[in-house]
N, C-alpha and C positions, 0 to 999 in steps of 0.2 A: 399370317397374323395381320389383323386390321392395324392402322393405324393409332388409335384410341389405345388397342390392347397394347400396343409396342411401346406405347409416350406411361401407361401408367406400370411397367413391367422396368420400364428404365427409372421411375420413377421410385420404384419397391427398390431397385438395386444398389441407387446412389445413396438413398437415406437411410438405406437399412431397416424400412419399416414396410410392412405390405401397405399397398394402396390400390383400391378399386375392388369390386368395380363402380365408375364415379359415374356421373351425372355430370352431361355438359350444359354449358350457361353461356350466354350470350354477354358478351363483351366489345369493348368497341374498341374496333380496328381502323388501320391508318390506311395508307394507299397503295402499300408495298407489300404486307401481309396479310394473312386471316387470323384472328386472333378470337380467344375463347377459353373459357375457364373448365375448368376440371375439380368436384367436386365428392367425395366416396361417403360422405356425411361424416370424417373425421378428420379431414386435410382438406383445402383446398388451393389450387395452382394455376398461374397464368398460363396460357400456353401461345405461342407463335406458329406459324407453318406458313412455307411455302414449296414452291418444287424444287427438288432436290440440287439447282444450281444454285438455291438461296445459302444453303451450307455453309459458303466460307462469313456469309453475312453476317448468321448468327454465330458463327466463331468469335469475331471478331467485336460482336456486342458483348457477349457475356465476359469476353479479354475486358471489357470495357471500364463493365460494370462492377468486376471486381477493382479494378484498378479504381475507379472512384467512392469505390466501398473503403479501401483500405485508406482513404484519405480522414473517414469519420467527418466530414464536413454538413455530409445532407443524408437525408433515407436515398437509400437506393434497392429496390429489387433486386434480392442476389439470385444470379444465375443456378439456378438446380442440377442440372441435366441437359442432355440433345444428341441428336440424331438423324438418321433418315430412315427411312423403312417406305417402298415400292415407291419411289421417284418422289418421295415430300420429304422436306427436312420439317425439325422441328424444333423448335426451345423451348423449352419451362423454367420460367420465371415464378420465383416467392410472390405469393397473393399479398398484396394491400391493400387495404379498403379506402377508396380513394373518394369517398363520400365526403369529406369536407370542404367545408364552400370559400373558402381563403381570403380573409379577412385581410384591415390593414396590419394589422401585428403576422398576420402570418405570411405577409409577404415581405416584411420589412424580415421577418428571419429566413425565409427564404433570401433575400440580397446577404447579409449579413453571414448566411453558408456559403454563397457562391464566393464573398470574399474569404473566404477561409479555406474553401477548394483554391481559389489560384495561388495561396501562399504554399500550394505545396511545389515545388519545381523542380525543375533537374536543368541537365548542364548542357543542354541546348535544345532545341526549336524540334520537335519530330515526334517519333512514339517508335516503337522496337517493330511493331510493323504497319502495309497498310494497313487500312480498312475502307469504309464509304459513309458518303455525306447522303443522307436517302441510298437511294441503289444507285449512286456514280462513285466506281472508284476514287479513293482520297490518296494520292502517294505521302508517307509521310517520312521519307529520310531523313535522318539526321542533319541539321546544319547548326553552326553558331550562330548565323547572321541570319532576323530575321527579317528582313526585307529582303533577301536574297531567296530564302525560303520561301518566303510569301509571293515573290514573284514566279519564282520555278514550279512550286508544286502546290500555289491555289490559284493564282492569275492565267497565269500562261496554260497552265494547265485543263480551264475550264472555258479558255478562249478557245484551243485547237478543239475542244468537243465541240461548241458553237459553230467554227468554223464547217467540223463534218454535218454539223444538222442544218446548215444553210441561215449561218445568221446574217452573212452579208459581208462585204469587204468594209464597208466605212464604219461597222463596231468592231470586227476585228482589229482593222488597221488602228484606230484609235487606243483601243486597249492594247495591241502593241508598247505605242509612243508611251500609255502611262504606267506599262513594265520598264520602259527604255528609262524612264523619269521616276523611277518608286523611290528611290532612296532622298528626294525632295522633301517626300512628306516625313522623313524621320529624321533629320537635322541635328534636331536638341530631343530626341527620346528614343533609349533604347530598352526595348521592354524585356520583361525577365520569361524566362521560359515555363509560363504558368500551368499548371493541370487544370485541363478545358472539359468543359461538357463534348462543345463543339457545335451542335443543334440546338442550342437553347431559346425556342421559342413558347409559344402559349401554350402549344400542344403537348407540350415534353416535360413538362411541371405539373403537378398538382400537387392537395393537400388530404393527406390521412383523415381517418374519423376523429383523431383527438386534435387535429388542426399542425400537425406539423407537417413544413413544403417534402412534396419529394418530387426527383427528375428522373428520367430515362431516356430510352432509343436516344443513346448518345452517339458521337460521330467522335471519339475523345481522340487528342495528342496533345504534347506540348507544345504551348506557343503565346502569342501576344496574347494577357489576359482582356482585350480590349473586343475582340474578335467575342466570344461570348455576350460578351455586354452590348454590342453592337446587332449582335442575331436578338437582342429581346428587346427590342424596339422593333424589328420589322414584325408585320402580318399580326398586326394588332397592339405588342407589345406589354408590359408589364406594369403597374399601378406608379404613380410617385414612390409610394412608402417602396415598394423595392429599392429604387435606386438610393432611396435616403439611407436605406438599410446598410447597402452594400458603401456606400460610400462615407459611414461612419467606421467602416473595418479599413478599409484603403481606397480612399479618393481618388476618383477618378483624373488623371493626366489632363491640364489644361488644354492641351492640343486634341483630346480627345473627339470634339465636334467636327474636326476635319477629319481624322483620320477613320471617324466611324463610315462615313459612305463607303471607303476604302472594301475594310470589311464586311459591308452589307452586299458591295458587288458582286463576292465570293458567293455568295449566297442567291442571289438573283439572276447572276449566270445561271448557276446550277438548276434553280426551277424552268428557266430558258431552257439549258440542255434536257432537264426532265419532260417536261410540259408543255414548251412552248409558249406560241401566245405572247399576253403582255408585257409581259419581261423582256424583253427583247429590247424593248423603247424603253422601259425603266432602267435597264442596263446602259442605256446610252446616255441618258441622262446622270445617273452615277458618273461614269467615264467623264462628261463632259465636262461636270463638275470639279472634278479633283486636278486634270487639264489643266483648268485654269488657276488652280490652287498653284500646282508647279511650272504653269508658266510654259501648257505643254501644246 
């Protein structure tokens, strides 16, 4: 059995309804998978794939995506189905018609859900399992404390990757000293263990045809809600009305402008460890910065 026949046969089984045979449609995909819709002219479905060690990946999104579904904060594609069939995995994701062009109203309620996603929390810093930030492992264990958290299982964690891909001793050693120093930059704020997108960049939002935001390819756990808001400022970022949105729901933490490099590091590591390239020097420059913040 092709694969096509295997995704709409899992597809019949989960919904209980027959589907296909459909008609594939061209969709646009990111840089870790192939992505493509699935169409029978009476249902239509996102679909993912990649080679069958992508598996636990899309496990670990649809865990996601339900998890930020059951929050009711924002649309999210719920997860259908998935599988592998001859060396591909695959996912099917609910279709959205993601034709709307996101105005300022529709981004100020875009901020206005993301604050209403971080009010949901639990009783410490982590998520029940990993999962991955892009295709890099994310450990997420449990802890109370997050600065302790954020230095073991996002800092340090994306330095020793750096280190194997050859980033050099004077960013590593650096980002060392500002693991050795993290508890500087939280003094007077300790943040509550907020339900995260996790990826929340330009690419990972859009808005429906009647104009309401929706987000995906989350990277979710619980953690500093600041970590979010910090990913949608890099790699182009998100309009004012967002932030005005979001910060009419719960206001952003005064101390926020320093400790957002913090969190964007975590993230510019990671494209380093992905891609290489310029990030490397934009990582040092983060580092450098916060350094001097605590005096390091």
């Amino acid at each position: 059995m092709d694969l096509q026949r295997t995704i709409e046969t899992a597809i019949t089984e989960t919904t209980g309804q027959p589907f296909g045979p459909a008609r594939r449609g061209g969709a646009g995909g990111g840089c870790i998978n192939d992505a493509f819709t699935l169409d029978d002219g009476q249902r239509r479905f996102f679909v993912k794939t990649n080679d069958a060690a992508g598996a636990e990946l899309f496990e670990t999104e649809a865990d996601a995506l339900r998890e930020l579904a059951a929050a009711e904060a924002l649309r999210i594609p719920r997860p259908i189905t998935q599988g592998t069939q001859a060396g591909q995995a695959f996912l099917v994701l609910e279709y959205i018609d993601l034709s709307g062009r996101g105005d300022n109203a529709g981004y100020r309620r875009l901020g206005e859900g993301l604050a209403a996603l971080h009010q949901v929390c639990a009783g410490a810093h982590g998520w029940h399992r990993d999962n991955f930030i892009g295709a890099t492992p994310q450990p997420n264990g449990w802890d109370d404390d997050w600065p302790r958290f954020f230095r073991e299982r996002r800092l340090r964690h994306q330095l020793r990757l750096a280190a194997e891909r050859g980033a050099g001793r004077r960013v590593v050693a650096a980002g060392e000293r500002l693991a050795d120093g993290l508890q500087g930059l939280f003094a007077s704020y300790s943040p509550h263990p907020s339900l995260l997108h996790g990826d929340l960049w330009g690419g990972n939002a859009a808005f429906s045809g009647d104009g309401a935001p929706v987000i995906y390819d989350p990277a979710t756990y619980y953690g500093d809600r600041e970590t979010d808001l910090a990913m949608s400022e890099l790699f182009g970022g998100f309009p004012s009305a967002f932030h005005e949105g979001y910060d009419a729901i719960w206001p952003r933490d005064p101390g926020y402008a320093v400790r957002r490099d913090l969190s964007q590091l975590y993230h510019v590591l990671n494209h380093f460890n992905l891609f290489g390239g310029m990030y490397l020097s934009q990582s040092q420059r983060l580092i450098d910065r916060l350094l001097a913040e605590i005096g390091g």
